[in-house]
One Martini backbone bead per residue (centre of mass of N, CA, C, O) as a GRO file, in nm:
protein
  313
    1UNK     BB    1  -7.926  -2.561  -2.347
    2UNK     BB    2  -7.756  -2.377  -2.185
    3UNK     BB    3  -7.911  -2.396  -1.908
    4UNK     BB    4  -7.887  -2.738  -1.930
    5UNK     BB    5  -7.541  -2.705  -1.911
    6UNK     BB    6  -7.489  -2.516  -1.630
    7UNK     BB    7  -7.670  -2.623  -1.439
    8UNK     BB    8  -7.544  -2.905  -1.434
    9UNK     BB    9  -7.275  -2.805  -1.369
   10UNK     BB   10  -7.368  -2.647  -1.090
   11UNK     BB   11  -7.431  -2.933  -0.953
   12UNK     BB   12  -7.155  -3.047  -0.949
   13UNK     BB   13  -6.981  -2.825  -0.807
   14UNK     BB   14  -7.194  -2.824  -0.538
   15UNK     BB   15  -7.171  -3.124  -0.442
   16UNK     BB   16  -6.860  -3.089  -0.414
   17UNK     BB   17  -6.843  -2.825  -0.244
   18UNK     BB   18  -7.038  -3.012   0.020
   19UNK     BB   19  -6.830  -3.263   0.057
   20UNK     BB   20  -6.626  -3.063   0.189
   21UNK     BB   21  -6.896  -2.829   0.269
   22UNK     BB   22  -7.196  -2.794   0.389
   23UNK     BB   23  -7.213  -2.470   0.389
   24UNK     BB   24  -7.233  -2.384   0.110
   25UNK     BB   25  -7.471  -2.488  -0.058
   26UNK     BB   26  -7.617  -2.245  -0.236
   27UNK     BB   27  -7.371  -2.072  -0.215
   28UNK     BB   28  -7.504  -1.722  -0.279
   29UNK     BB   29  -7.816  -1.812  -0.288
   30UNK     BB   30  -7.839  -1.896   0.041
   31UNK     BB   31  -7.986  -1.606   0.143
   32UNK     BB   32  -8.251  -1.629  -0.047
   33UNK     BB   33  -8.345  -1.925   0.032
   34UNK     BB   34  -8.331  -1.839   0.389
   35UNK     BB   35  -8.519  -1.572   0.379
   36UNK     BB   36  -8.779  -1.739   0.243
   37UNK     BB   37  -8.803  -1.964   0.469
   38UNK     BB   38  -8.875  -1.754   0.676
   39UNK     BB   39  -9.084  -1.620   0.580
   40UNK     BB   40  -9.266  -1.882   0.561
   41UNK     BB   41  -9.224  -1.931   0.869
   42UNK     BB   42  -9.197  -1.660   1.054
   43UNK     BB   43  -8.908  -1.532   1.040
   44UNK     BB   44  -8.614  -1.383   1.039
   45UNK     BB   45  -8.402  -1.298   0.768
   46UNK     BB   46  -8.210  -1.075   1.016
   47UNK     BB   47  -8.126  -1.323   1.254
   48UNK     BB   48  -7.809  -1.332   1.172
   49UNK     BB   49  -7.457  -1.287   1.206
   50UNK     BB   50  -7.279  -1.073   1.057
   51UNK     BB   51  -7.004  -1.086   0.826
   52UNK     BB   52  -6.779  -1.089   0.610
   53UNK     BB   53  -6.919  -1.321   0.415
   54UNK     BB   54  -7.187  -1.263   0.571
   55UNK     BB   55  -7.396  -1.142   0.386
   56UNK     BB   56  -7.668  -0.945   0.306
   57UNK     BB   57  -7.929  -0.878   0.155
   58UNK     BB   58  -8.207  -0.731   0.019
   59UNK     BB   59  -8.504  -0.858   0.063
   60UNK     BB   60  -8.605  -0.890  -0.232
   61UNK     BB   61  -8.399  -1.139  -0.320
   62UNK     BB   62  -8.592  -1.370  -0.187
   63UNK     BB   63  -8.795  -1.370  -0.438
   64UNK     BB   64  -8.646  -1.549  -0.639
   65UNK     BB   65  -8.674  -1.806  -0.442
   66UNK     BB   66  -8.931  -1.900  -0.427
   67UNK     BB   67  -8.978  -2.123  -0.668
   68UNK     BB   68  -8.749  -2.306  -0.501
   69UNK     BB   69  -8.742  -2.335  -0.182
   70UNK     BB   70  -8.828  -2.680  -0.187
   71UNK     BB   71  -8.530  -2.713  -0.265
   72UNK     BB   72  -8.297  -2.816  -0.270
   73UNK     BB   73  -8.014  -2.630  -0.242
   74UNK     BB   74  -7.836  -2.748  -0.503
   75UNK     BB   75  -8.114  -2.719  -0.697
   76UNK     BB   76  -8.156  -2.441  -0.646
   77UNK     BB   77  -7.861  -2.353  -0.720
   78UNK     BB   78  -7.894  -2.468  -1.027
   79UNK     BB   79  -8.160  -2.307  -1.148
   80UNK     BB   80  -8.100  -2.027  -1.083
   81UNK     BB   81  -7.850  -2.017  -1.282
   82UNK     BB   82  -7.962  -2.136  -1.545
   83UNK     BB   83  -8.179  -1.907  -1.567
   84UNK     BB   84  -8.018  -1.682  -1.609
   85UNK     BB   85  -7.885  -1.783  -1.852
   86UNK     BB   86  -8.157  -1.765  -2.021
   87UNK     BB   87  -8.218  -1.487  -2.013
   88UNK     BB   88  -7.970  -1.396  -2.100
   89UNK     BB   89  -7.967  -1.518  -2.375
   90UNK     BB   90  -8.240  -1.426  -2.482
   91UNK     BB   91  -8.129  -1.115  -2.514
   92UNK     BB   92  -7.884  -1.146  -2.715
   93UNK     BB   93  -8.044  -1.266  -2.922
   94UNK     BB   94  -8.213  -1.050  -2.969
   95UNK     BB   95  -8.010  -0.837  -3.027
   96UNK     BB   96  -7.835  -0.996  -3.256
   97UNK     BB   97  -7.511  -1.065  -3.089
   98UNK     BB   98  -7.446  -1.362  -3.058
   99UNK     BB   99  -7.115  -1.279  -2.963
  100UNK     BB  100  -7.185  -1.185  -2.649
  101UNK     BB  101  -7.180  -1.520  -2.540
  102UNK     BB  102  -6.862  -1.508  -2.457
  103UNK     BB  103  -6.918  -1.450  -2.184
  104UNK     BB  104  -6.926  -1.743  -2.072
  105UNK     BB  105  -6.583  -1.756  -2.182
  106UNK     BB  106  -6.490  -1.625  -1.863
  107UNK     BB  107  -6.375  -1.593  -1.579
  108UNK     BB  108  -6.651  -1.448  -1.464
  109UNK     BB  109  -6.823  -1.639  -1.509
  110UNK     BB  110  -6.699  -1.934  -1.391
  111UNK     BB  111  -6.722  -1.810  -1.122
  112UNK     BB  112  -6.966  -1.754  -1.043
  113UNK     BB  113  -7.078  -2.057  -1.089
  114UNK     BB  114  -6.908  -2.128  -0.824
  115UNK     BB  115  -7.102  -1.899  -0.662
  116UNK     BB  116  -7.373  -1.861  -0.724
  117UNK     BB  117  -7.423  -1.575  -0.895
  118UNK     BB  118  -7.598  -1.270  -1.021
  119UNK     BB  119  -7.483  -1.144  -1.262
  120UNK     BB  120  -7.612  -1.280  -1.531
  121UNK     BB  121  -7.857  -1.169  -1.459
  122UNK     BB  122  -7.822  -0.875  -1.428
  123UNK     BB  123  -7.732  -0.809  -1.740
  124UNK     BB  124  -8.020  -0.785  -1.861
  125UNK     BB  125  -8.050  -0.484  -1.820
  126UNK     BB  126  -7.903  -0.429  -2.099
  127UNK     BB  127  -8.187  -0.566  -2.240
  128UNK     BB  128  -8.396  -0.484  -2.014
  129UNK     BB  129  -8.639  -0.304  -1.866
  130UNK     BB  130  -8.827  -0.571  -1.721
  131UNK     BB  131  -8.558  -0.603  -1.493
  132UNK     BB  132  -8.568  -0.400  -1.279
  133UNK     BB  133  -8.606  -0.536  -1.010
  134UNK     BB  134  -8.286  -0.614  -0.990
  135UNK     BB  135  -8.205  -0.328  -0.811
  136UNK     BB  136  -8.306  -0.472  -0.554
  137UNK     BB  137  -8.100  -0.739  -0.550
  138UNK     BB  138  -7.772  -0.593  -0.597
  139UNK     BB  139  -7.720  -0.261  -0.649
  140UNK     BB  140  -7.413  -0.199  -0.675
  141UNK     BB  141  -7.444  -0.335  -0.963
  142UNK     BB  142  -7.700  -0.297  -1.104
  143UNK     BB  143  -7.730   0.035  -1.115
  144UNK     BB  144  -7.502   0.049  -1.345
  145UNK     BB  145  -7.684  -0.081  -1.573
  146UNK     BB  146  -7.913   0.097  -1.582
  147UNK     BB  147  -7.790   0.383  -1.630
  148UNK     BB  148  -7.661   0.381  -1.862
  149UNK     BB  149  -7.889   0.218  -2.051
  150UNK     BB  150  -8.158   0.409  -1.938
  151UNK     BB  151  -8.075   0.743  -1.876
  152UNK     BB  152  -8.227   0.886  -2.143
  153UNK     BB  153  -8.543   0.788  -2.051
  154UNK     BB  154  -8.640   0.871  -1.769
  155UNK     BB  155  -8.747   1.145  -1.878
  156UNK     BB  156  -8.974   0.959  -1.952
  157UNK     BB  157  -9.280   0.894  -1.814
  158UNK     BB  158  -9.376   0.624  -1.981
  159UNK     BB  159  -9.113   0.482  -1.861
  160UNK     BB  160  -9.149   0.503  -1.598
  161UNK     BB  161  -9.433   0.372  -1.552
  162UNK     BB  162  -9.364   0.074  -1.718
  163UNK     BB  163  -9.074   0.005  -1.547
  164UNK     BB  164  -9.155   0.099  -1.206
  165UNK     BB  165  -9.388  -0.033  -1.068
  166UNK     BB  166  -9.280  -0.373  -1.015
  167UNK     BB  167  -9.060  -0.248  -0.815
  168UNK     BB  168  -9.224  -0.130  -0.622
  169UNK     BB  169  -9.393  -0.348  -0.553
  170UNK     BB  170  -9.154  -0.524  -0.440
  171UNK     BB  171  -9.105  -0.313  -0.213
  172UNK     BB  172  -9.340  -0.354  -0.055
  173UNK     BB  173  -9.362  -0.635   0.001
  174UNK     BB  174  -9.145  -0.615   0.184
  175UNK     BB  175  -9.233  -0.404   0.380
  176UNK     BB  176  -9.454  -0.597   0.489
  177UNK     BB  177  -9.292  -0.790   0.598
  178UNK     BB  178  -9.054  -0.577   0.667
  179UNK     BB  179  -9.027  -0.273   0.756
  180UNK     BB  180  -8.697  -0.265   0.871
  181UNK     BB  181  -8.518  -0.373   0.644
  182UNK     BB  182  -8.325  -0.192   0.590
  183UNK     BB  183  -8.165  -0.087   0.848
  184UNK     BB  184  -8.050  -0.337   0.903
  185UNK     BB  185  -7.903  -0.397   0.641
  186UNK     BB  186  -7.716  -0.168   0.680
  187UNK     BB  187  -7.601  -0.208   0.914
  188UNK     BB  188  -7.480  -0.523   0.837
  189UNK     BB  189  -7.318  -0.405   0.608
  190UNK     BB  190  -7.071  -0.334   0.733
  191UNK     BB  191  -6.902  -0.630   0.739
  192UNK     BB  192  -6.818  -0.577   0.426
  193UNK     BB  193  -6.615  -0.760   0.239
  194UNK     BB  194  -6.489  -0.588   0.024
  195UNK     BB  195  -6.410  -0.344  -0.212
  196UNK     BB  196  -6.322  -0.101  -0.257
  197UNK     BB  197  -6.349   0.156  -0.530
  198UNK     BB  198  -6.171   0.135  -0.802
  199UNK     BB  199  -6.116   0.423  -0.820
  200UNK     BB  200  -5.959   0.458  -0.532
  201UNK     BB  201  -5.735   0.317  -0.654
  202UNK     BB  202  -5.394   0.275  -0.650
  203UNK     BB  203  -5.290   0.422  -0.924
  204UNK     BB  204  -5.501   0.277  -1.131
  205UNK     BB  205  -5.808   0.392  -1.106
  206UNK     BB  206  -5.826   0.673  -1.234
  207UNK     BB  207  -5.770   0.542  -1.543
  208UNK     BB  208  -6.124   0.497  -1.570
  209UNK     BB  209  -6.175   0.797  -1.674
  210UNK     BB  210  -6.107   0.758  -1.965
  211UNK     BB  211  -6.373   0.640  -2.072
  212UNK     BB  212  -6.470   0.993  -2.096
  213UNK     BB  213  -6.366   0.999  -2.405
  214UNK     BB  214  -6.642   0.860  -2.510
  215UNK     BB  215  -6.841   1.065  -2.474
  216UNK     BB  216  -7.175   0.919  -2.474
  217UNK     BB  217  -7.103   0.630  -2.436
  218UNK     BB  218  -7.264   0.398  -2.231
  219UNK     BB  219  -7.009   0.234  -2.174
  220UNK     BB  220  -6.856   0.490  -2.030
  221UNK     BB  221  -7.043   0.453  -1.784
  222UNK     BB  222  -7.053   0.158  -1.701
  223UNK     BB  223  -6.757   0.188  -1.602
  224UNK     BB  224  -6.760   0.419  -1.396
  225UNK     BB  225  -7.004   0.307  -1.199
  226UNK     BB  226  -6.868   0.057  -1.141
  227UNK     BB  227  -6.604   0.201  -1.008
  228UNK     BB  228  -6.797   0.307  -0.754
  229UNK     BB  229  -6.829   0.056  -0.652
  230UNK     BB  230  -6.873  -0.209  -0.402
  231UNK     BB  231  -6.651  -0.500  -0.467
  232UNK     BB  232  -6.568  -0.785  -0.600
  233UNK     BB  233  -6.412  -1.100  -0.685
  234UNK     BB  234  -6.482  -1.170  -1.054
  235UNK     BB  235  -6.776  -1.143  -1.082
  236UNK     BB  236  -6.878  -0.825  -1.053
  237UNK     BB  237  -6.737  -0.789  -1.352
  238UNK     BB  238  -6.924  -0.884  -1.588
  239UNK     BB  239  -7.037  -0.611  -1.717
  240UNK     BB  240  -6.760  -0.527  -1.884
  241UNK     BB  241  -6.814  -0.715  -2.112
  242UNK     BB  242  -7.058  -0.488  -2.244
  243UNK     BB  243  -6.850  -0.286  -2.346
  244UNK     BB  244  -6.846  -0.424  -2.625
  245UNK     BB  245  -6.895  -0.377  -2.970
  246UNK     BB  246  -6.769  -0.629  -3.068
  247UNK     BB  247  -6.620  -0.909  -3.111
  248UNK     BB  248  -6.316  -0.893  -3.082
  249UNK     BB  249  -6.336  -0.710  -2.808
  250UNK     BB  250  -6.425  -0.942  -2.670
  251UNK     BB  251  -6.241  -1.118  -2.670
  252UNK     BB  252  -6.017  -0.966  -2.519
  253UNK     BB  253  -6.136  -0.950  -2.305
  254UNK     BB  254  -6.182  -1.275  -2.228
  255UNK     BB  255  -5.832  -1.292  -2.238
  256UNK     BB  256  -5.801  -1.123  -1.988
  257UNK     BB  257  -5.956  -1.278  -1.778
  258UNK     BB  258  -5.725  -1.500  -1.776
  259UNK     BB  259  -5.488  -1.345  -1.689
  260UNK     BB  260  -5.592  -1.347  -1.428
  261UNK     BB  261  -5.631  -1.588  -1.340
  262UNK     BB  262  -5.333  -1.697  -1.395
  263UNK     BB  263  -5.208  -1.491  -1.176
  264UNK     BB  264  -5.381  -1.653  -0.932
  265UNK     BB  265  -5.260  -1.938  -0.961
  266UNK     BB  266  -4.954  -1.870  -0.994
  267UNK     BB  267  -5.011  -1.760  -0.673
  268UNK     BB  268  -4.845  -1.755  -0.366
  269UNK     BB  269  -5.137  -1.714  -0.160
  270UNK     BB  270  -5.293  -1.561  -0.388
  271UNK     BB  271  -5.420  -1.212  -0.318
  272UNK     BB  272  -5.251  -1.127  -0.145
  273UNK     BB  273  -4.998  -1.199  -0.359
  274UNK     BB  274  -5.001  -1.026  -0.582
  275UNK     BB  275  -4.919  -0.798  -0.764
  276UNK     BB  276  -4.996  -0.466  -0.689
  277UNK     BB  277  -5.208  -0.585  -0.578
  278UNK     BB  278  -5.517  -0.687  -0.639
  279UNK     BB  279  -5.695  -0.431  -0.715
  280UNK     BB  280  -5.519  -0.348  -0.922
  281UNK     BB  281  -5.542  -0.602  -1.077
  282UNK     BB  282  -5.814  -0.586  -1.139
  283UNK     BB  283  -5.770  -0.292  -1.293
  284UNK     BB  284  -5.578  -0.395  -1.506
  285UNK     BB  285  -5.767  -0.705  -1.611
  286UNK     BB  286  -6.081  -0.546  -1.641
  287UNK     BB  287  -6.089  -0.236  -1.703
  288UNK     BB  288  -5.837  -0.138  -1.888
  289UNK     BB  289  -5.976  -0.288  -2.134
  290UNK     BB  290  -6.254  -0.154  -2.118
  291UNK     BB  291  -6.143   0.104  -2.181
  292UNK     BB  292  -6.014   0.049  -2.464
  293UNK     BB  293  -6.263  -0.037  -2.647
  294UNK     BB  294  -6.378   0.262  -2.610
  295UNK     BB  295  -6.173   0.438  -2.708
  296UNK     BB  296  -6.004   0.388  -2.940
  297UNK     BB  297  -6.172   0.502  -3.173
  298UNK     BB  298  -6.088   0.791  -3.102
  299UNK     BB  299  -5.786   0.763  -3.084
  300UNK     BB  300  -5.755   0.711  -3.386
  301UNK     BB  301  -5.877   0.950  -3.516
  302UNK     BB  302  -5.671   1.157  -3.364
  303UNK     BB  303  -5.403   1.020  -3.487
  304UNK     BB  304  -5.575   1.049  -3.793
  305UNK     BB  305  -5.528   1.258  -4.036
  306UNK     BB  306  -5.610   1.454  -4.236
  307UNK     BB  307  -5.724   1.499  -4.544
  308UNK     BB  308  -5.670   1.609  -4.834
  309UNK     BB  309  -5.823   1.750  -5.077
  310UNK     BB  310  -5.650   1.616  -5.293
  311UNK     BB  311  -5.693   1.302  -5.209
  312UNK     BB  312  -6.014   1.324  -5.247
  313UNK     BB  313  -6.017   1.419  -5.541
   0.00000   0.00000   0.00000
């Protein structure tokens, strides 16, 4: 139900920008989608000039368009994002956790939606082992959920065994279909108009570190890892809310998130014009509330006299 109400939502979406701009096309999945039709038709999936916009993918996320390449643009970025959608539900579902499907009405999840992007999809990592090869298909997100969440696991052979090979048969196959293609990538990603990684924002990146009084708690590693990568804004952050602990926890981030959607559609100018500079601003409004969910238990506990041997008594 959820990814047939999501898919068809994203299908209104992606045809309403489109009659506005036909370059829409399938939003952010048009690079996958894209990238799969040169290869079936035997052309080059790195042979158009990047730009700051124009960002490649690694060519493995090509393959994730397979199942869809035949479909119109719309269409098949309407399927695409409605199956993430089903995947990442049934992971949470799985988890027991049925509160953390909220993050579906976070402004960061609003956005992806918008410009059908991956992190939805993404998230799966965080709940099955078996996404592994998502690690593939956008590494700057993907990379910190897999280790926060799987670290621990790594050093036994038999998860690496069990986990790593079809990973890696994927990137085999990329390396058959074009051999140079990482050298090309990385070259092209030069061009990436990103924002630098969130912790190195002034002045309040630094404060993502706070987050590392709750080690070893697995979600202060997934945020600060996040915040070591380049990434844009607000849908990059969607693994935030993975932070939450609780029912309560989410809500706030959820709360968070549209605080700022709010002063970025009331600041004329956009994000160049938000206060504190937008990076600052992201790292105000997505970082430091899932910082604030990891450690207040900690904080509150040291706040907490002991109790006397008498009161106990």
């Amino acid at each position: 139900m959820l990814a047939a109400l999501v898919g068809g939502l994203c299908f209104v979406i992606l045809k309403a920008h489109n009659q506005a701009n036909p370059e829409v096309g399938a939003g952010d999945f048009k690079w996958a989608l894209r990238a799969m039709r040169d290869l079936l038709g035997g052309r080059d999936p790195y042979g158009y000039a990047p730009g700051p916009y124009a960002i490649p993918y690694p060519l493995p996320s090509a393959f994730a368009a397979l199942p869809v390449a035949w479909m119109p643009d719309i269409a098949a970025g309407s399927v695409f994002f409605g199956l993430s959608v089903l995947l990442l539900a049934y992971c949470v579902f799985r988890s027991g956790e049925e509160w953390r499907l909220a993050m579906l009405l976070s402004w960061n999840f609003v956005y992806a939606l918008l410009w059908v992007q991956w992190t939805p999809l993404l998230c799966c990592l965080w709940f099955l082992p078996q996404a592994m090869p998502l690690l593939l298909m956008k590494p700057n997100i993907a990379i910190p959920i897999a280790l926060a969440r799987w670290l621990p696991h790594i050093r036994e052979p038999r998860f690496l065994w069990r986990w790593s090979w079809v990973p890696l048969a994927v990137l085999a196959a990329s390396l058959i279909c074009k051999p140079d293609w990482p050298a090309v990538w990385l070259h092209q990603t030069s061009t990436y108009q990103g924002i630098k990684p969130p912790i190195l924002v002034l002045p309040l990146g630094p404060l993502v570190l706070l987050s590392l009084l709750a080690w070893p708690d697995r979600r202060a590693l997934l945020i600060v890892l996040m915040a070591c990568m380049p990434q844009r804004m607000v849908y990059d952050q969607l693994p935030l809310l993975l932070a939450a602990g609780s029912r309560g926890q989410m809500w706030l981030l959820v709360a968070a998130s549209w605080v700022n959607c709010a002063v970025f559609w009331n600041t004329e100018g956009g994000w160049s014009a938000v206060p504190m500079g937008w990076q600052n601003f992201i790292v105000l409004t997505l970082y430091l509330p899932a910082v604030a969910v990891v450690i207040w238990p900690k904080v509150r506990a040291w706040a907490s006299p002991p109790h006397p041997v008498s009161d106990i008594v």
